[in-house]
C-alpha positions as CSV (number, residue, x, y, z in Angstrom):
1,X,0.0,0.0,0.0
2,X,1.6,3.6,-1.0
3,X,1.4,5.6,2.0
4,X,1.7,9.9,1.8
5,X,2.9,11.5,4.7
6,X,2.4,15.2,5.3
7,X,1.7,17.4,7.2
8,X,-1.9,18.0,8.3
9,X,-4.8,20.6,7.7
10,X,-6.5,22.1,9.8
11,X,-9.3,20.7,8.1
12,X,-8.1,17.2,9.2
13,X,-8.7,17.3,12.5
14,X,-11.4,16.0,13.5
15,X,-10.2,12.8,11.1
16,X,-7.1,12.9,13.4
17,X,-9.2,12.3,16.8
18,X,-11.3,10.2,14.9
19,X,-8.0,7.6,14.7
20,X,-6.6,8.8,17.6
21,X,-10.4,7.6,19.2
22,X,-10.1,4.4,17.5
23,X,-8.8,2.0,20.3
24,X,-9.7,0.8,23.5
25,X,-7.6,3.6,25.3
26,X,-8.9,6.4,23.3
27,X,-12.7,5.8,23.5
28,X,-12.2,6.7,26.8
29,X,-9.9,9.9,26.6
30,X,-10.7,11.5,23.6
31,X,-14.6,13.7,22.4
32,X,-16.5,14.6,20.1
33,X,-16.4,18.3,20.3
34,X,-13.8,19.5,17.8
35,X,-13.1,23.0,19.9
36,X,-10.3,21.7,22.4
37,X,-8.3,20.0,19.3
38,X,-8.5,22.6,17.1
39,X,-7.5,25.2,19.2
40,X,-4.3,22.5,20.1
41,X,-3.5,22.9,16.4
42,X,-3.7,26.2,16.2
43,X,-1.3,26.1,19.2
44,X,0.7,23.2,17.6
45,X,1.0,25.4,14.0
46,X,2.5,28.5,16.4
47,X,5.4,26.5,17.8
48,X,6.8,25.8,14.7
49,X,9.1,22.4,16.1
50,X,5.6,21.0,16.7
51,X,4.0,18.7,13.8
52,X,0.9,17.2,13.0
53,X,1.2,14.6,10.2
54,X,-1.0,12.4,8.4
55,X,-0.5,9.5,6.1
56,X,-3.0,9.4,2.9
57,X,-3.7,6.8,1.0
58,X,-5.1,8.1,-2.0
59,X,-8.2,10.1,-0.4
60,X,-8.1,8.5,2.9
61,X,-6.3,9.7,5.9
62,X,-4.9,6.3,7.3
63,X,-2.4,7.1,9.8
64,X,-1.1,10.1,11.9
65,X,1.7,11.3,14.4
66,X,2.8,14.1,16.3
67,X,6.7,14.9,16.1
68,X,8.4,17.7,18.4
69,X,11.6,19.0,18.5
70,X,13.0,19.6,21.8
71,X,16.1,21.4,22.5
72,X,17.7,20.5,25.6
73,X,21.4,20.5,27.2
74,X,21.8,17.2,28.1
75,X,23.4,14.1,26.4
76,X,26.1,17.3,24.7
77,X,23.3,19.2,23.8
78,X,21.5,16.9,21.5
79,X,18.4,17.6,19.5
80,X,15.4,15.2,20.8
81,X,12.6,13.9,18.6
82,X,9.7,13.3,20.1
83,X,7.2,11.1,18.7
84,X,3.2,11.2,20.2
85,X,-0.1,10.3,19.3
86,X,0.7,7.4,16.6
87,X,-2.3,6.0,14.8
88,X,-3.1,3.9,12.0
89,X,-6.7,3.2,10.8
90,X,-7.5,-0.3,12.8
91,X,-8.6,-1.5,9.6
92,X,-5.2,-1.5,7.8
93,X,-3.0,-2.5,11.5
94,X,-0.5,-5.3,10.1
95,X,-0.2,-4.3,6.9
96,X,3.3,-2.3,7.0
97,X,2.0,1.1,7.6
98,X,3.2,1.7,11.1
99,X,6.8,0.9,9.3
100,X,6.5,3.5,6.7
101,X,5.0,5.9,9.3
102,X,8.0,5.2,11.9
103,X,11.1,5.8,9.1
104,X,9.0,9.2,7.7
105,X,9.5,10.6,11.2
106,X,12.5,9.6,11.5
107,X,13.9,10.9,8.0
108,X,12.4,14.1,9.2
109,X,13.7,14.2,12.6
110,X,17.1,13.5,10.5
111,X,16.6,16.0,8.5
112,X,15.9,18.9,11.3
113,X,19.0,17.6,12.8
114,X,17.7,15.6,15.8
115,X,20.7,13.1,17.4
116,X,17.6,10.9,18.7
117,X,13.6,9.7,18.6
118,X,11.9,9.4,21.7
119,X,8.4,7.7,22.8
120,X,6.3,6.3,25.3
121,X,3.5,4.1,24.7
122,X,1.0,2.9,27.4
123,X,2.1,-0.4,29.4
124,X,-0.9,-2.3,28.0
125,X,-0.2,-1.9,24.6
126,X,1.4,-4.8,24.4
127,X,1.4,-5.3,20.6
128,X,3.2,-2.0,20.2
129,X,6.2,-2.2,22.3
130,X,6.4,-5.7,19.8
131,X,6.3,-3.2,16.8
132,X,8.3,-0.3,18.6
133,X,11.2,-3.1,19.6
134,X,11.4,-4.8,15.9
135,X,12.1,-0.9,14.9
136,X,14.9,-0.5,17.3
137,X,13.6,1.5,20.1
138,X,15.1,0.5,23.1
139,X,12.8,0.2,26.8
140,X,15.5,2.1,28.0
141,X,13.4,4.8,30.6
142,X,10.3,4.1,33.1
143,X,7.8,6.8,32.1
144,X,5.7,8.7,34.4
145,X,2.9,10.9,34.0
146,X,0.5,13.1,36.6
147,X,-2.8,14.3,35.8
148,X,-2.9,18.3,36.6
């Protein structure tokens, strides 16, 4: 399947929550009312080191992600790519996607001169710290998060 990344519309995002919706995780954390996410795109676009993109496959959006730069001093300085919010339609899971997905953002983190890609991925997800581990990500950090 031929798979075009780039970057999203404004337009796309209620597409966007609809994938990001579309698992047993999301159902429960994500709405229907398009206000909140639209205004985090509109926050997103003014950042400029923030990225939404979307994968299409001829007219369909199939697949998203989220990729941040973050400047930072440690580890000599190095750029940090930071990868959120991965998606692909649960229709088309298994059928290389994820793959292409992964190695676009990380041609672009290349490209912006990032010296490494960073994730985390909920502990239940069992099936993608499989995928995240053929790709060469490394478990190498616990992950914490508090709700504010």
């Amino acid at each position: 399947m031929t798979v075009l990344f780039r970057p999203a519309a404004r337009d796309e995002v209620p597409a966007v929550v609809a994938l990001l919706a579309d698992d047993i995780l999301g159902q429960a954390r994500e709405t229907t009312d398009p206000a909140p996410y639209l205004s985090a795109f509109d926050a997103m676009q003014r950042q400029g080191e923030n990225h939404l993109i979307v994968g299409l496959s001829g007219d369909r959006l199939v697949a998203c992600y989220q990729l941040i730069f973050i400047p930072g001093l440690s580890a000599k300085a190095t750029l940090r790519a930071q990868i959120e919010g991965v998606r692909v339609a649960s229709d088309l899971r298994g059928r290389g996607i994820g793959a292409l997905l992964v190695a676009d953002a990380e041609a672009r983190a290349r490209a912006a001169g990032c010296g490494q890609m960073q994730l985390t991925t909920n502990r239940t997800r069992m099936d993608a710290h499989r995928f995240y581990d053929r790709l060469g990500f490394t478990p190498s950090h616990i992950g914490y998060k508090k709700t504010l």
